[in-house]
ROTOR-941984 format. One record per residue: residue in one letter; x, y, z of N, C-alpha, C, O, CB in turn. Coordinates in pm, whole numbers, plus 32768, in hexadecimal, padded with zeros to 4 digits. Glycine has a CB too. Example, Ala and Ser with C-alpha at 12.3 -4.5 7.8 and 13.67 -1.06 7.14 Angstrom:
2
A85277DC7830C84CE7E3E830C85287EB6830C85907EB4834E846B7E418389/S85057F1F82C485577F9682CA850A80038313853D8072832485807FC4823C/
//
This chain:
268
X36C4925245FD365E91EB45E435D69221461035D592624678367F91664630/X356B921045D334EF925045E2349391B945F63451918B459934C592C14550/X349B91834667344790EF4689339091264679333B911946D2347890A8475E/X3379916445F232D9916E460B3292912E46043220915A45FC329C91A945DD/X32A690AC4601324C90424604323F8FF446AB31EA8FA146CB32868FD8458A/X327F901546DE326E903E4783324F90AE47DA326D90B1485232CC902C47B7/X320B9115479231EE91A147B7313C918747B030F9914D475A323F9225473A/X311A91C04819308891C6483C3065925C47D730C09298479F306B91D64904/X2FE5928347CE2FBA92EA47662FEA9365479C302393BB47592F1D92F2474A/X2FC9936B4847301093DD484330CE941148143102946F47D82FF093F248C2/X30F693A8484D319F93BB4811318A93C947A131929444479D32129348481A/X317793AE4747315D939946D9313F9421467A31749434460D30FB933F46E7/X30D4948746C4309F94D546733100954D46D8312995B746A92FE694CE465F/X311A951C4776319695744789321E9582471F323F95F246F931CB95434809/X325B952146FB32C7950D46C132BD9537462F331E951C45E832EC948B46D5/X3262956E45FF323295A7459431EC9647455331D0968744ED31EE95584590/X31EB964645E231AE96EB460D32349723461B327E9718467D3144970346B3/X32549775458B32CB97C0458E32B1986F45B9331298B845CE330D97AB44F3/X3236989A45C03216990945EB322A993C4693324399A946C6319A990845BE/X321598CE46BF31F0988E476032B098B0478632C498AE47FF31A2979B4767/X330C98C3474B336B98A3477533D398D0473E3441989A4743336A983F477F/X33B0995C46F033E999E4469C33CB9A40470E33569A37473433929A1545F9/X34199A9D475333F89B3D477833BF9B7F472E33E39B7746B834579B8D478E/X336A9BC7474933169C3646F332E49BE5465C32EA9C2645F4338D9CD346CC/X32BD9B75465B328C9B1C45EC32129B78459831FB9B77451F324B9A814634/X31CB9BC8460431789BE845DD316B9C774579310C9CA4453931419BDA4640/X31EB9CA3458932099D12454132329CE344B032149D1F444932759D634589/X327C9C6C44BA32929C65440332309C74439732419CB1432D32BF9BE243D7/X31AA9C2543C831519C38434E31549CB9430E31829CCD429E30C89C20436F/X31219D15435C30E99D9D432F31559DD64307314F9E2342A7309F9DF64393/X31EF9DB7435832819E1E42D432589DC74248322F9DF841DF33819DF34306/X32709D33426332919CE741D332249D65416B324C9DC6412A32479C0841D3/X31B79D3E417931329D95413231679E0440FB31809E18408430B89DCA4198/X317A9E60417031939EE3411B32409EEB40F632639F3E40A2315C9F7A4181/X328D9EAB412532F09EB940CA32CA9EAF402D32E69F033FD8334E9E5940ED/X32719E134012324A9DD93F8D31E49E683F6F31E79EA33F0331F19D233F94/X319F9E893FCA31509EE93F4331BC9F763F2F31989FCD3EDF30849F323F7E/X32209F833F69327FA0173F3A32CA9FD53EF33319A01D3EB632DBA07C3FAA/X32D59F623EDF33689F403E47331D9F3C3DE5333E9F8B3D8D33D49E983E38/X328D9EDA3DC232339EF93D7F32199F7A3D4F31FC9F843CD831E39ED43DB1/X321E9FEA3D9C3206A0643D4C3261A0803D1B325FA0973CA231DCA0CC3D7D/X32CDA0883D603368A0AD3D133364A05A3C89338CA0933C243406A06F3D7C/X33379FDE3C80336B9FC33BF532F29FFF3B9D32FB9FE03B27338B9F183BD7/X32A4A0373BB43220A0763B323229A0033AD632319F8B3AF03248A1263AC5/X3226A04A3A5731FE9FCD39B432339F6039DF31F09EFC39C432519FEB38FF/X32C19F463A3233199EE43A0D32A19E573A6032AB9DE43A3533D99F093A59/X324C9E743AC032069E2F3B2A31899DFD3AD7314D9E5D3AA831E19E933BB0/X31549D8B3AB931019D613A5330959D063AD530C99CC33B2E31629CFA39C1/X30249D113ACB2FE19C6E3AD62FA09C0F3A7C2F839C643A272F809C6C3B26/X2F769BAC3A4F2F4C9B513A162F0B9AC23A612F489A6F3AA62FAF9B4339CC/X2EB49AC33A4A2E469A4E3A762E9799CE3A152EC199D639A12D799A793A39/X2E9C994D3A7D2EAA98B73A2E2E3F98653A3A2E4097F43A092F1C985F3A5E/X2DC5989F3A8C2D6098383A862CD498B63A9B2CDA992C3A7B2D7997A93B15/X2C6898743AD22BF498A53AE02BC098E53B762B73993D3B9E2BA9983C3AB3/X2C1E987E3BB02C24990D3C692C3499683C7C2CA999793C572C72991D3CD3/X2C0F99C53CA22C649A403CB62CE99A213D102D4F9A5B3CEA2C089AB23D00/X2CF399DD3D6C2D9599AC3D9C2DDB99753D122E54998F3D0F2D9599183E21/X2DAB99323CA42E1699323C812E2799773BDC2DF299743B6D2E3C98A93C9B/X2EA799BC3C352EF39A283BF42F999A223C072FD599D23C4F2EBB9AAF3C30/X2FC49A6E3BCB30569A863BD030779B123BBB30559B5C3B5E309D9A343B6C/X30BD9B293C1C31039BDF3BEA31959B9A3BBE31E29B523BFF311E9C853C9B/X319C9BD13B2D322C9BE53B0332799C4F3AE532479CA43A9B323D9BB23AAA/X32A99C573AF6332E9CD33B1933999CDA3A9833D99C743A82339F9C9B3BB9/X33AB9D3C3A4E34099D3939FD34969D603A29349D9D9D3A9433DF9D7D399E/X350D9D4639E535A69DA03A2735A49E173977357A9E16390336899CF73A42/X35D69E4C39B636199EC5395236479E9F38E736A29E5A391436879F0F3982/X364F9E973888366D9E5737FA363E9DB137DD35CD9D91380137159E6037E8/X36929D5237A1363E9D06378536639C7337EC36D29C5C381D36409CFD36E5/X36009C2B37FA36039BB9386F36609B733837367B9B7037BF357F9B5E3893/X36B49B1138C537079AC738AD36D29A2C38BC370B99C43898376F9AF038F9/X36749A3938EC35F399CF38E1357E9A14397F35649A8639A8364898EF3904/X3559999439A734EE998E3A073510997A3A78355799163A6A3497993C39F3/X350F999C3B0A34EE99813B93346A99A43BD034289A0B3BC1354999BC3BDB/X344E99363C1D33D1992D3C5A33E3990D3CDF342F98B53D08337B98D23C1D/X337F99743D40336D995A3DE332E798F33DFF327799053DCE334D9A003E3A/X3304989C3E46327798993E74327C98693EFC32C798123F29321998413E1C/X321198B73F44320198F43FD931E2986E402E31E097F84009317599723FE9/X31D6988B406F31B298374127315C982F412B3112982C40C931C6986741B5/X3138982941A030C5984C420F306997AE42102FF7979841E8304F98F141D1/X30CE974E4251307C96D84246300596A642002FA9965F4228306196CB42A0/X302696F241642FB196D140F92F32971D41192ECB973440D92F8A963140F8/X2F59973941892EC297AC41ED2EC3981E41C92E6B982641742EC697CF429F/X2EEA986D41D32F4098E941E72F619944417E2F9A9910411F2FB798C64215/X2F4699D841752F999A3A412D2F7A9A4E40772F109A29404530389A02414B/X2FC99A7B403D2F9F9AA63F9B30219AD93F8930759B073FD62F159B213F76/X30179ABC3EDB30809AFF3E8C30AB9B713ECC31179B773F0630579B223E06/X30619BC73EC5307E9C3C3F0030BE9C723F5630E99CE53F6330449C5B3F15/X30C49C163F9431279C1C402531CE9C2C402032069C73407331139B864076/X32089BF53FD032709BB83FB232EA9BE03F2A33559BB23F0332319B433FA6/X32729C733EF632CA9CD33E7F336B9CCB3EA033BA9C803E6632979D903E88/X33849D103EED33EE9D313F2034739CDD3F1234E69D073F0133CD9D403F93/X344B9C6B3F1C34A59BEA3F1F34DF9BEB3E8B354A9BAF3E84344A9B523F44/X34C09C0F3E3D34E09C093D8F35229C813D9834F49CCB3D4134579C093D0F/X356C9CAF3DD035DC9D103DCD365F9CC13DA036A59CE13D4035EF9D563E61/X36779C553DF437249C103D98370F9BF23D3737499C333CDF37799B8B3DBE/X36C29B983D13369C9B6D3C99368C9BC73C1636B69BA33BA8362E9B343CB3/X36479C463C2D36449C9C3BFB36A29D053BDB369D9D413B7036019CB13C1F/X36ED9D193C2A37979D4B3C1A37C99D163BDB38189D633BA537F39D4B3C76/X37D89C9F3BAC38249C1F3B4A37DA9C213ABB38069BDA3A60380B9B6D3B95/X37779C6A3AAB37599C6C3A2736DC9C063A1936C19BD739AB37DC9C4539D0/X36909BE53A8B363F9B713A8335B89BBD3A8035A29C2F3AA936559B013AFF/X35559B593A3D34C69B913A52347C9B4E3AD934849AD33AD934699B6F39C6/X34569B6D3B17342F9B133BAA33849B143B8633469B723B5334649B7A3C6C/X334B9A8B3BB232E69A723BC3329E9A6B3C5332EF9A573CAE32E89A193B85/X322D9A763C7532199A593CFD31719A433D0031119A903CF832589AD83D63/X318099C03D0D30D9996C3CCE307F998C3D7730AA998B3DEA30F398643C9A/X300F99A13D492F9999493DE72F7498E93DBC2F9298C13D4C2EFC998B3E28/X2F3A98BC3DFB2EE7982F3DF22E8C98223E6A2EA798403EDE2F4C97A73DF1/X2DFB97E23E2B2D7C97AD3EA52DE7978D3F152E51974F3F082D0697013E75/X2DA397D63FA72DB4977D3FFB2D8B971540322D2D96DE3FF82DBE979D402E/X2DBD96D740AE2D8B966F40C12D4396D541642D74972F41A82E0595D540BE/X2C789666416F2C819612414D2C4195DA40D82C27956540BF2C7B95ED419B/X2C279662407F2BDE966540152C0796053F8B2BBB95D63F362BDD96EF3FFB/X2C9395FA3F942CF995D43F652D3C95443F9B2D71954C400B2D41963E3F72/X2D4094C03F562D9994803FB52E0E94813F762E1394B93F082D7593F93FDF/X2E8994443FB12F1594993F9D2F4B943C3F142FBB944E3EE52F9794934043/X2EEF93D93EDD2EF193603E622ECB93E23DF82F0D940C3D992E5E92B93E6E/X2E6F94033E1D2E47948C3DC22E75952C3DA52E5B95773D472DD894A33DE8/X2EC995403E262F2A95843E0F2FA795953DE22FDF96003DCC2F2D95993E41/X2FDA95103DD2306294DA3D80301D95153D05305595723CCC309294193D7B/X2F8B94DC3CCC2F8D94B73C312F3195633C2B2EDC957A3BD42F2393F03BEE/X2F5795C83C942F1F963B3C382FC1967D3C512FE496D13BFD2E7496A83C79/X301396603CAA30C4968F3C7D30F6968E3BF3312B96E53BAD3133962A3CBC/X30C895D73BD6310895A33B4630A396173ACC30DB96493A6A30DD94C33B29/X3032962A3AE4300596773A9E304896F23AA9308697073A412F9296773AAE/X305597553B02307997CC3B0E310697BA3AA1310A97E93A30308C97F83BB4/X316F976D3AE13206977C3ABB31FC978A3A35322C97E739F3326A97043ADF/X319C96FB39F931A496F739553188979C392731D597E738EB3119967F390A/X30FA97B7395930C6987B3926312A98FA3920313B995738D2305398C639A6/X317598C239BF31AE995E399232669925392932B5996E38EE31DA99E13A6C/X3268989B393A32F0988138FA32A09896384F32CA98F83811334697C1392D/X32549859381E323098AD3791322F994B3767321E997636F531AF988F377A/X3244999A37DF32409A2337E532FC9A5F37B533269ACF379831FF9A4B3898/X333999E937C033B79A14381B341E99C237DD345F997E382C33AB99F438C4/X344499B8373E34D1995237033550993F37A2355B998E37FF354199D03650/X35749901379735FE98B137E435C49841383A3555980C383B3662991F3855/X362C9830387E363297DD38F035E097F2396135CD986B396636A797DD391A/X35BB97CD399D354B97B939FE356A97C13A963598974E3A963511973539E4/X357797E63B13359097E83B77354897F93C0F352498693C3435CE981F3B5A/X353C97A83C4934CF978B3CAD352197D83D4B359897EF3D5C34AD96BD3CB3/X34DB97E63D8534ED97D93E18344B97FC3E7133EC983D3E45357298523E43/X345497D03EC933EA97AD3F1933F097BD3FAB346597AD3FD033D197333F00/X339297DC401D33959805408C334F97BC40E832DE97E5410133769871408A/X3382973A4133334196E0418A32C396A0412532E4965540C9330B9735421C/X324096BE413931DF966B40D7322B96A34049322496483FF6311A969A40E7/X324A96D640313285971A3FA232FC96CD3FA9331C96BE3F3332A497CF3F98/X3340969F3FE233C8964D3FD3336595C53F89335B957C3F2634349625408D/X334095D83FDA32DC951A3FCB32E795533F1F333E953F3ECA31D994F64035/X328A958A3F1A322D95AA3E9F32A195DE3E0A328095E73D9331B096443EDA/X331C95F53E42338295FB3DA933B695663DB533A9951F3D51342596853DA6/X33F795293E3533F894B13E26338194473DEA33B193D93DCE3419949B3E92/X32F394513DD332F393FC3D9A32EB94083CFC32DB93B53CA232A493C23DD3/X32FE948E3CFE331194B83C46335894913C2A336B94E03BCE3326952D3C02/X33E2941C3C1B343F93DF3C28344493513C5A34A493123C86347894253C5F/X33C2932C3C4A3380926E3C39334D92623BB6332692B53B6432E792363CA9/X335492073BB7330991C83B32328391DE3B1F324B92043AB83310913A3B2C/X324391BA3BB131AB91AA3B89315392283B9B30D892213BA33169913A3BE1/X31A892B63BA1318193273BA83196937E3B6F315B93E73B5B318893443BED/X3204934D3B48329593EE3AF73235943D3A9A31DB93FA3A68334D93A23A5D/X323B94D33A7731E8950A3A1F322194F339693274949E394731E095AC3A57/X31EA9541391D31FF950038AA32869559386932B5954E37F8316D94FE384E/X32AE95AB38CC334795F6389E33BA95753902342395A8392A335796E038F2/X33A994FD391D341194F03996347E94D0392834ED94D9395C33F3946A3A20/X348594B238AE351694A838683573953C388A35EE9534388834FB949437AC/X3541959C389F358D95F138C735B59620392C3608967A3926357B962A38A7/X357E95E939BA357C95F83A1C360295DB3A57362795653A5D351C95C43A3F/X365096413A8636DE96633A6C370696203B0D374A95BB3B20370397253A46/X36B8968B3B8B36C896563C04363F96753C5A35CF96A53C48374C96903C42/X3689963F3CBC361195E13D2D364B965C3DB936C0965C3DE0364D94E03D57/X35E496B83DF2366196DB3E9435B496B93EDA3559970C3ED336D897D93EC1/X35AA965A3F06354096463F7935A096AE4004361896BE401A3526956B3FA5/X353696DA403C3591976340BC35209725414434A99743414E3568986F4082/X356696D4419A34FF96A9420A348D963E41E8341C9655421334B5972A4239/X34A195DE41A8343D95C1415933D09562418A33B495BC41D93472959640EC/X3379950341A63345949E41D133419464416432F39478410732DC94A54215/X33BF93F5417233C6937541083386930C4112336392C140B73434933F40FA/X337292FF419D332592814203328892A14216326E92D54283336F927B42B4/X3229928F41CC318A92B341D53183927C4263316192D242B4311292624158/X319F91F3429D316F917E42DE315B91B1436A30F3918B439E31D190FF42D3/X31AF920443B7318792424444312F92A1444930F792CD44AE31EC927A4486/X311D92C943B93087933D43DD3017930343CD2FB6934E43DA306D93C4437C/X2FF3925F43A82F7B920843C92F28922A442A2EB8925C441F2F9C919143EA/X2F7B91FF44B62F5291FA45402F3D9297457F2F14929C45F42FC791A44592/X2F569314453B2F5D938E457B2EDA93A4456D2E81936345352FBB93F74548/X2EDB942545B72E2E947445AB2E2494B945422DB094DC45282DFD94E7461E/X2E9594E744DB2E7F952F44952E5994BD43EB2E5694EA43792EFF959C44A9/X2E4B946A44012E1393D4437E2D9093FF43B12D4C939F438F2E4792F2439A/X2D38945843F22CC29449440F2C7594B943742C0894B843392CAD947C44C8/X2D07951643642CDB955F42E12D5994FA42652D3094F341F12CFE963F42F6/X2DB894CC42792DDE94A042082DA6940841F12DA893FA41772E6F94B04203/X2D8493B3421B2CF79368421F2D6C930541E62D3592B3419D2C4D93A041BB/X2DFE92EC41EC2E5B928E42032E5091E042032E7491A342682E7E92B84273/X2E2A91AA41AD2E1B90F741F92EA390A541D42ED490D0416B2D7E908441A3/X2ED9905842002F40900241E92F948FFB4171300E900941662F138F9841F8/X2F138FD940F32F3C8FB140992F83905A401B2FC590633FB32EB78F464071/X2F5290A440632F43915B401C2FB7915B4062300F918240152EB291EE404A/X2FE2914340CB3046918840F330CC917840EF312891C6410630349196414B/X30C790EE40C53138908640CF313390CA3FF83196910A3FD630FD8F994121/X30D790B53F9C310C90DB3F283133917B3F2B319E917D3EEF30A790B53EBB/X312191CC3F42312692663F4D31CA92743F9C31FB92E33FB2308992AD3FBA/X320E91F73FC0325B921F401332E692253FAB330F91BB3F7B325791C14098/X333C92CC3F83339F929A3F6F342392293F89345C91E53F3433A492D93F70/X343C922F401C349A9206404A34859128404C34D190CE407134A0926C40E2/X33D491273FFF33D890933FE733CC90623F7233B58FEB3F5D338190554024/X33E190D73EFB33F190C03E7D34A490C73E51350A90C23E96338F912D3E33/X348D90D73DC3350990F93D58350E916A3D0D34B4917E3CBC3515909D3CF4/X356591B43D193543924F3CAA355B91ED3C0F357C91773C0135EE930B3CC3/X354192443BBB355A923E3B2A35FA92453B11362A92953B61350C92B93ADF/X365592103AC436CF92423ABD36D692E73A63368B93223A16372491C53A77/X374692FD3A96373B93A33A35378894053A9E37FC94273AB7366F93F13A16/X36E994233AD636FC949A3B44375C94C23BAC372794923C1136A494983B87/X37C794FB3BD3380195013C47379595423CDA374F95A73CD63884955D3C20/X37A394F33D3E376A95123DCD379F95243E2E37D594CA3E6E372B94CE3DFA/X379C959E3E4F37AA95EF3EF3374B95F53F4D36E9963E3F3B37C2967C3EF1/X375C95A53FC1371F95B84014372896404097379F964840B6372A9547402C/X36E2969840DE371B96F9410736CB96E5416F365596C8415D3728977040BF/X370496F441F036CD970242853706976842F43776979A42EC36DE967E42C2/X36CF9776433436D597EE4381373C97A044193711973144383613983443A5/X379097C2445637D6977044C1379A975D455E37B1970C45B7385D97B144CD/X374A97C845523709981045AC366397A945B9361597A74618370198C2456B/X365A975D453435C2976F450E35BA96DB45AE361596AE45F43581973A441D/X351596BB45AB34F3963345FF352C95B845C6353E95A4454E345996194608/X3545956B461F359B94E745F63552948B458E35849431454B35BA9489467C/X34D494B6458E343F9459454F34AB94A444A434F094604458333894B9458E/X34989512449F34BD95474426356E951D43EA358994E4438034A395EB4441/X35A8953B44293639950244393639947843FB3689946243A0366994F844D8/X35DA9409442935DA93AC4421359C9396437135DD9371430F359E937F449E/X350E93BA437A34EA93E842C8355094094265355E93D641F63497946E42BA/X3591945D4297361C94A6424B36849425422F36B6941241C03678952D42C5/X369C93D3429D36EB937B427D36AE92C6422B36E4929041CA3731937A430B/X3655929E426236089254421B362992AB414D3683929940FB354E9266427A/X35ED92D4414D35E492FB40A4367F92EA408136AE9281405735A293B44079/X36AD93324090374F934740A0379F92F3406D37E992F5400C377F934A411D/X3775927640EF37B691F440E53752918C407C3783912C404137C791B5418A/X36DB91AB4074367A911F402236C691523F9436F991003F47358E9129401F/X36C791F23F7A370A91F03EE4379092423ED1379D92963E78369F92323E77/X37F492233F2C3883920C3F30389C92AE3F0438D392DB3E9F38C491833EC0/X386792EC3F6A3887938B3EF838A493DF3F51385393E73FAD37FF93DB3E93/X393194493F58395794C03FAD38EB9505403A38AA95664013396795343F36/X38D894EA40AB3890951A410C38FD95B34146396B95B4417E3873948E4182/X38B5960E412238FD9682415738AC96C94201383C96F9420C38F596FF40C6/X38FE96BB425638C996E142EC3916978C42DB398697BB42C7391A965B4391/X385697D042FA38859838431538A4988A43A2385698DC43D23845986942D4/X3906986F43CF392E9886445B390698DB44AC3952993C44A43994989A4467/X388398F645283862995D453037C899A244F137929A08451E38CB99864507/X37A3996544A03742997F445B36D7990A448C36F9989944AE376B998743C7/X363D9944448735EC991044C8357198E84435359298FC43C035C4997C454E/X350598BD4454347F98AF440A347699094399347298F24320340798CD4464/X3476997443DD34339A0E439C34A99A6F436434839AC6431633D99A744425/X35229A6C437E35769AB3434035E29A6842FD36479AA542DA35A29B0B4391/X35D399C842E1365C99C74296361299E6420D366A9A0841BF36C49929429D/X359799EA41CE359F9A0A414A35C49A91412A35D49AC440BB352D99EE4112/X35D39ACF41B9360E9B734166369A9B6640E036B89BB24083366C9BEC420A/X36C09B1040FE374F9ADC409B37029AFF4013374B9B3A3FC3378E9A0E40A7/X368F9AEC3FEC366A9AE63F63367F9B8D3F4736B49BA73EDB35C39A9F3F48/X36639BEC3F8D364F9C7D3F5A36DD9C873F5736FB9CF83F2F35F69CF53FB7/X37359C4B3F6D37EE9C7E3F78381F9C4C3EF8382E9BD23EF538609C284007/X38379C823E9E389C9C4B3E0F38E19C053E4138E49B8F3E1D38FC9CAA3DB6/X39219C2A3E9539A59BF83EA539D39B653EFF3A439B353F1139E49C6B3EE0/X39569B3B3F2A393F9AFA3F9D39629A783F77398D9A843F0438B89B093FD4/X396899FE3F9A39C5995F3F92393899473F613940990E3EF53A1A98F14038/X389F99613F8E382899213F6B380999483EEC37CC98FA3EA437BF99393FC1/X382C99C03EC237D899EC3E2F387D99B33DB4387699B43D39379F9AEF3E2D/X38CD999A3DE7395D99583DBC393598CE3DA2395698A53D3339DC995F3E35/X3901988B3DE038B098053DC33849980D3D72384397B23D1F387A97CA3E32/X3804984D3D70377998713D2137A798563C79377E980B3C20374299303D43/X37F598A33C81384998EB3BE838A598833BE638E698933B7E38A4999E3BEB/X38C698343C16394297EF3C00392B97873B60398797413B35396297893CA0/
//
């Protein structure tokens, strides 16, 4: 149980600070990076970018597999809507890509340039761009704000204009619940009010029928997150997989593994 509506700001932005409470937290950024820029080179021609709007954030690197696609998978990243770039995150389109898939991996404005109402509707843009690139079925997964952000591609009042094909849903750590990051210090850049947060929130809407959804969490991760993981889970009745042992920052390694139970959901 995550009582955050009895948590003062500091608990609050403690119980949320997943960096604060990883060993060596500070080393992941800079592997994630250059892992993503050495798979990037490894794939040469097959590694594409393409612009979906007029930002320079927003873009998409898509990735081809070796003969011809079996449809589309798409990453999209973290970093409390704050945080990080496509770029970061190449690497992760390794299972997907073993399976014959073309992987997408969008940026988008951050926040607080960006509010996160406006980052849903430049996702729904991205997905539609690179899924016109890409015949089949459609496939999402997402990374904490990126969980948020494939979950709500899978509402009504957001879905992009490919969601008839939109095969599955794997939110990985996700924040389904906008409503406890109101009161934090960090709404001082996502600029958060009641009424934004409570609509933006998967876990207080309805998906679209269609899609199958995996939820994926780390066992290891903060109870604040645990709790996100289970909220969504339970608001839309769908498989919660605990990854035992696994924390914030490494259960998405599962995506670079073919073989892994997470990229098995993806494809399912």
């Amino acid at each position: 149980m995550h009582d955050w509506q009895t948590m003062d700001r500091a608990a609050l932005d403690d119980a949320y600070a997943n960096a604060d409470h990883i060993a060596g937290a500070a080393d992941y950024p800079p592997r994630w990076a250059a892992e993503a820029a050495a798979f990037r080179e490894g794939l040469g021609a097959r590694a594409e970018t393409h612009a979906y709007g007029d930002h320079p954030r927003q873009r998409f690197d898509l990735f081809h597999p070796e003969g011809t696609a079996k449809g589309l998978a798409v990453f999209v990243h973290g970093g409390y809507w704050r945080r990080f770039d496509r770029t970061d995150w190449s690497h992760l389109a390794a299972g997907a890509l073993a399976h014959g898939h073309a992987v997408a991996m969008p940026g988008y404005v951050l926040a607080p340039e960006a509010r996160i109402r406006e980052i849903t509707a430049m996702i729904a843009q991205a997905v539609a761009s690179a899924a016109a690139r890409v015949p089949g079925p459609v496939r999402l997964a997402g990374h904490s704000a990126g969980g948020h952000l494939v979950a709500r591609m899978v509402m009504a009042d957001a879905h992009p204009a490919c969601a008839a094909r939109i095969a599955t849903v794997v939110p990985i750590s996700p924040v389904g619940d906008l409503r406890p990051l109101v009161p934090q210090t960090m709404n001082a850049d996502l600029r958060l009010d009641a009424a934004e947060a409570e609509a933006e929130s998967p876990a207080l809407g309805t998906p679209i029928p269609g899609p199958k959804v995996f939820t994926h969490v780390g066992g290891d991760e903060r109870p604040a997150f645990l709790w996100q993981a289970e909220r969504l889970a339970e608001a839309w009745h769908h498989p919660l997989r605990i990854h035992e042992g696994r924390h914030h920052f490494d259960v998405i390694e599962a995506l670079a593994d073919p073989d892994s139970g997470m990229v098995a959901d993806l494809l399912a």
